[in-house]
PyMOL commands that place a pseudoatom at each C-alpha (Angstrom):
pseudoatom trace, name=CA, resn=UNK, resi=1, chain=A, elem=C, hetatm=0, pos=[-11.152, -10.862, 4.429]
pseudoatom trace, name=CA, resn=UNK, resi=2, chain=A, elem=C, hetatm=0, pos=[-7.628, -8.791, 4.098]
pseudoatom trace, name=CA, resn=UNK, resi=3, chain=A, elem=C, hetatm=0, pos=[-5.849, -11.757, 3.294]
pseudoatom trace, name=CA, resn=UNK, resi=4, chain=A, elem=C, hetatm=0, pos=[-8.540, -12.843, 0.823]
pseudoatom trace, name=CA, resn=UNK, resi=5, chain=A, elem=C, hetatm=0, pos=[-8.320, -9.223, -0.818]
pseudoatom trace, name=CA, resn=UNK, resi=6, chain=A, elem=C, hetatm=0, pos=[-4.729, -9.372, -0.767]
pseudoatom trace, name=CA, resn=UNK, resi=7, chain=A, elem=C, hetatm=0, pos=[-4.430, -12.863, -2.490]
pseudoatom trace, name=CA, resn=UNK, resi=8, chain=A, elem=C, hetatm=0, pos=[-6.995, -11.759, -5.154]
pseudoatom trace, name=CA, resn=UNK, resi=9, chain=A, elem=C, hetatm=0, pos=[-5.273, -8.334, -5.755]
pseudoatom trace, name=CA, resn=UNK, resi=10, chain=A, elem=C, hetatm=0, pos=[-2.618, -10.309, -8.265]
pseudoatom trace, name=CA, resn=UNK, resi=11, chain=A, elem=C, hetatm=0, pos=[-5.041, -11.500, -10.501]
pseudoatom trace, name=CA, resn=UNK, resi=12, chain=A, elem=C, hetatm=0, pos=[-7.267, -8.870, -10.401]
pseudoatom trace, name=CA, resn=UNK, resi=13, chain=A, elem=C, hetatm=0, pos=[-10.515, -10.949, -9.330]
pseudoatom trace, name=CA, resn=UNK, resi=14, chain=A, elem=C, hetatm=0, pos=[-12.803, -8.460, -9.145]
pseudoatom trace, name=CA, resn=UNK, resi=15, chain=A, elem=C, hetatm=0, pos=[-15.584, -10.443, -7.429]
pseudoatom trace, name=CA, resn=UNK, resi=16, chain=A, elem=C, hetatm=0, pos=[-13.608, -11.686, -5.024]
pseudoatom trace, name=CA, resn=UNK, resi=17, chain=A, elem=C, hetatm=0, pos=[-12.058, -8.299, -4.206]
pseudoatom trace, name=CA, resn=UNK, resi=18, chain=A, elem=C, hetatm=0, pos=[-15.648, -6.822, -3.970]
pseudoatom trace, name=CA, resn=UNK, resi=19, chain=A, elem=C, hetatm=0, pos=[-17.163, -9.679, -2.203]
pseudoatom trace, name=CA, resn=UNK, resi=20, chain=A, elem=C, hetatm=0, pos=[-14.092, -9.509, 0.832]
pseudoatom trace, name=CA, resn=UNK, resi=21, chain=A, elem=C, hetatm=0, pos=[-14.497, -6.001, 0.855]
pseudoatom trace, name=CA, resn=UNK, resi=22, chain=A, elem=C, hetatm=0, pos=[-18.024, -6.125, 1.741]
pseudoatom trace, name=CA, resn=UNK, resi=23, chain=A, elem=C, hetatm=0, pos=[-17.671, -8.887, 4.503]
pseudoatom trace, name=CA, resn=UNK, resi=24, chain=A, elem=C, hetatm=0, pos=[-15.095, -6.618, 6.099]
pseudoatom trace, name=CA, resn=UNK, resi=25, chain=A, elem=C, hetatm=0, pos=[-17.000, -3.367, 5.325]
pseudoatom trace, name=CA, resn=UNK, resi=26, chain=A, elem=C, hetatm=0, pos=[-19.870, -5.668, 7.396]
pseudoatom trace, name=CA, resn=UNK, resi=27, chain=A, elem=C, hetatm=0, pos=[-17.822, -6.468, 10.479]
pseudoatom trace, name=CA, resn=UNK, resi=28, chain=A, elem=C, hetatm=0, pos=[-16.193, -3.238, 11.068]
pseudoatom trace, name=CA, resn=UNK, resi=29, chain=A, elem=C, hetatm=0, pos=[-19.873, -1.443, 10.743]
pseudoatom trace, name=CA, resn=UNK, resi=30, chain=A, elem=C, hetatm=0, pos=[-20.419, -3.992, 13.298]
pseudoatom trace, name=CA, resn=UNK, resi=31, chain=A, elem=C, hetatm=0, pos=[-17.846, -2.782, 15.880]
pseudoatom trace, name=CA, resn=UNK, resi=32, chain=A, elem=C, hetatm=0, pos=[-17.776, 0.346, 15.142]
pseudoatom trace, name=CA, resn=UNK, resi=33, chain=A, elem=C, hetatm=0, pos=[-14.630, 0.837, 13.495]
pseudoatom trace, name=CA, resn=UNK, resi=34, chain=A, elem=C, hetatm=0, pos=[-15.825, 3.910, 10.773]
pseudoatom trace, name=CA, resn=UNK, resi=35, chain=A, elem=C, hetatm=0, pos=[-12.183, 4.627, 9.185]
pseudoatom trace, name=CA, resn=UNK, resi=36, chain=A, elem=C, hetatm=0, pos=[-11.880, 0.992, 8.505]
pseudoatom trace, name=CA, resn=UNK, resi=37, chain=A, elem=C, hetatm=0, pos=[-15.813, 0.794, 7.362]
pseudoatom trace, name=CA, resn=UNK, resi=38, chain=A, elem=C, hetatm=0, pos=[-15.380, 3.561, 5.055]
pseudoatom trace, name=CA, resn=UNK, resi=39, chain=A, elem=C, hetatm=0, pos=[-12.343, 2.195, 3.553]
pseudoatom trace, name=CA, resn=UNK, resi=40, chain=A, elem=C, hetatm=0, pos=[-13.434, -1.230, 3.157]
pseudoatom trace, name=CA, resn=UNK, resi=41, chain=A, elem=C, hetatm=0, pos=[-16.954, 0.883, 1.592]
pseudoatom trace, name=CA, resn=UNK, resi=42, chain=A, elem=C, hetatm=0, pos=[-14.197, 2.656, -1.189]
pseudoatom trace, name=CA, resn=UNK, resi=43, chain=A, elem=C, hetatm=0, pos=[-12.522, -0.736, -1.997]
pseudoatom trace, name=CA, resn=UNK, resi=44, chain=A, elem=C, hetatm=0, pos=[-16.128, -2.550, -2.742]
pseudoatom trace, name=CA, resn=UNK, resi=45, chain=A, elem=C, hetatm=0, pos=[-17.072, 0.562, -4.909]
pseudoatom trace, name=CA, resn=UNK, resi=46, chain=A, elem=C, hetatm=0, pos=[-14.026, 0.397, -6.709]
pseudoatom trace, name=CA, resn=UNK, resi=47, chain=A, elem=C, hetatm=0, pos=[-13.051, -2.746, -7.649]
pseudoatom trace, name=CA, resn=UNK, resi=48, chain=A, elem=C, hetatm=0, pos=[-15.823, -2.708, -10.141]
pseudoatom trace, name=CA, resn=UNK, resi=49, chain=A, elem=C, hetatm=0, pos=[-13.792, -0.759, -12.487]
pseudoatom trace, name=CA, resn=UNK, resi=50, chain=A, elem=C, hetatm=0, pos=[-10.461, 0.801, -11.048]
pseudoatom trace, name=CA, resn=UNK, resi=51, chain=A, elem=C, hetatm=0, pos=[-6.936, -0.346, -12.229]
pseudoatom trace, name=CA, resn=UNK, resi=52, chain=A, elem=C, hetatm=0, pos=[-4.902, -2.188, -10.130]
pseudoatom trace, name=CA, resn=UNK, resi=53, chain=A, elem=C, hetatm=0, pos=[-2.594, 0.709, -9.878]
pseudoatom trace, name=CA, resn=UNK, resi=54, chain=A, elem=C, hetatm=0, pos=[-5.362, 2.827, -7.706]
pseudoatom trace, name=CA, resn=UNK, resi=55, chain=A, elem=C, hetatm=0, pos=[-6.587, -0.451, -5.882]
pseudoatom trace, name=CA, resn=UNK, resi=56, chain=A, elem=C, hetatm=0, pos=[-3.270, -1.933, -4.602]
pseudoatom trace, name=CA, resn=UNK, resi=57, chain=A, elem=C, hetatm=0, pos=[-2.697, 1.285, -1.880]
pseudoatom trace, name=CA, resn=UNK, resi=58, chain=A, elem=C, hetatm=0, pos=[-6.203, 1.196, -1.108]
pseudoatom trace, name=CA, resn=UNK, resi=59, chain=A, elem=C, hetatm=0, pos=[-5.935, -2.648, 0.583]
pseudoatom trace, name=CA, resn=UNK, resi=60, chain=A, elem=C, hetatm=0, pos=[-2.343, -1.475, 1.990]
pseudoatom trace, name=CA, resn=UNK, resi=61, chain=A, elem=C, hetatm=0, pos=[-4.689, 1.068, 3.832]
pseudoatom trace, name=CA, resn=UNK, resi=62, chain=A, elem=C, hetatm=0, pos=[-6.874, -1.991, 4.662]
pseudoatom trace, name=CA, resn=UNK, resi=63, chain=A, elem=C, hetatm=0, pos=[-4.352, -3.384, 6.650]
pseudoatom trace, name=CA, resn=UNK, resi=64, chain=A, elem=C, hetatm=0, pos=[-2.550, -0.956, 8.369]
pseudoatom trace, name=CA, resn=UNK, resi=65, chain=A, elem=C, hetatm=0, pos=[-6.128, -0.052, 9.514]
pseudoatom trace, name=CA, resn=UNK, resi=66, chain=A, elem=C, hetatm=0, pos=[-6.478, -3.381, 10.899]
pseudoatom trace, name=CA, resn=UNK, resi=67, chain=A, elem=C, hetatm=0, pos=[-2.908, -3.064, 12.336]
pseudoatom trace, name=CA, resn=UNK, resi=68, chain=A, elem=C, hetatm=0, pos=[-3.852, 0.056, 14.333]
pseudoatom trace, name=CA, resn=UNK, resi=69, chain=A, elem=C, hetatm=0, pos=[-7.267, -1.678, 15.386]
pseudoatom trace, name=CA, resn=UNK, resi=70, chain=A, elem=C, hetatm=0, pos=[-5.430, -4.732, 16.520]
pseudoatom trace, name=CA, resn=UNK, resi=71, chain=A, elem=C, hetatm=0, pos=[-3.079, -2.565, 18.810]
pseudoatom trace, name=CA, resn=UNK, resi=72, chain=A, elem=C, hetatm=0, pos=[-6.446, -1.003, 19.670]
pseudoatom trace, name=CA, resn=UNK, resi=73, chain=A, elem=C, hetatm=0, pos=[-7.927, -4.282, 21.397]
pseudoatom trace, name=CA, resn=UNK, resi=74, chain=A, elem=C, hetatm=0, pos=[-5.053, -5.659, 22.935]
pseudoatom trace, name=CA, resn=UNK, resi=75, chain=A, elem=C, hetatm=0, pos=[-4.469, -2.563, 25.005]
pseudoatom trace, name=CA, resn=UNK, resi=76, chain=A, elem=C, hetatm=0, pos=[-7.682, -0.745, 25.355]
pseudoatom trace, name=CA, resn=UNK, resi=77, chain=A, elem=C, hetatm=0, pos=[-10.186, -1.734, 28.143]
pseudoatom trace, name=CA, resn=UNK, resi=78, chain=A, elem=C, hetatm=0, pos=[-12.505, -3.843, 25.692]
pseudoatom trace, name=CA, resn=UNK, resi=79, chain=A, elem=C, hetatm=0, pos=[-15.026, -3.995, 27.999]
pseudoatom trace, name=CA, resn=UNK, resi=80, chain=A, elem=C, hetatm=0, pos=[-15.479, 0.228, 28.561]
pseudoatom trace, name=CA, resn=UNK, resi=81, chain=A, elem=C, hetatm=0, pos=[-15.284, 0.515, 25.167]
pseudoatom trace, name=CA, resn=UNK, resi=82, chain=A, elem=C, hetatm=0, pos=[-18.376, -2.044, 24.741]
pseudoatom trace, name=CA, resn=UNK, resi=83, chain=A, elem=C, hetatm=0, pos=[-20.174, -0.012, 26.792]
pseudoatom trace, name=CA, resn=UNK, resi=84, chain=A, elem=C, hetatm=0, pos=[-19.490, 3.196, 25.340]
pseudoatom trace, name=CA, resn=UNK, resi=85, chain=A, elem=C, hetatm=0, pos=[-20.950, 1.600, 21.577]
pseudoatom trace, name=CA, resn=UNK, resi=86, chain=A, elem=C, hetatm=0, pos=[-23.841, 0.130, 22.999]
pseudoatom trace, name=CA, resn=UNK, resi=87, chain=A, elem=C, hetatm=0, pos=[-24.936, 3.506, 24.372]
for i in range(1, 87): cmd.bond("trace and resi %d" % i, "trace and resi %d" % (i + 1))
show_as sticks, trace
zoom trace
């Protein structure tokens, strides 16, 4: 979905922006990741109408967010953390 967002960033596609950012809004709720749900939430609510200008740091959030969450996995006992969400 970030890569998506990022290629349709240049030409401004709108839809496309607002349709990746809801997918990944979607997946993060699903593993609990709320900094990366909320900004995912702010791109999909913006893209309607904001200039590129405001949205281009927005997606740079995006992915150092996903950066963080990737460090995150590959050195965090996945399967503790499983069990802390499902409780």
């Amino acid at each position: 979905a970030l890569g998506e967002m990022q290629r349709a960033l240049p030409a401004l596609d709108r839809e496309r922006l607002r349709r990746s950012a809801h997918k990944l809004r979607g997946a993060s709720e699903n593993i609990g990741a709320s900094r990366l749900r909320d900004l995912a939430a702010l791109v999909e609510s913006e893209t309607a109408a904001a200039p590129v200008e405001r949205l281009t740091p927005l997606i740079a959030s995006l992915s150092t967010e996903l950066a963080e969450l990737d460090v995150f996995f590959s050195t965090a006992d996945v399967a503790t953390f499983s069990r802390q969400l499902a409780s």
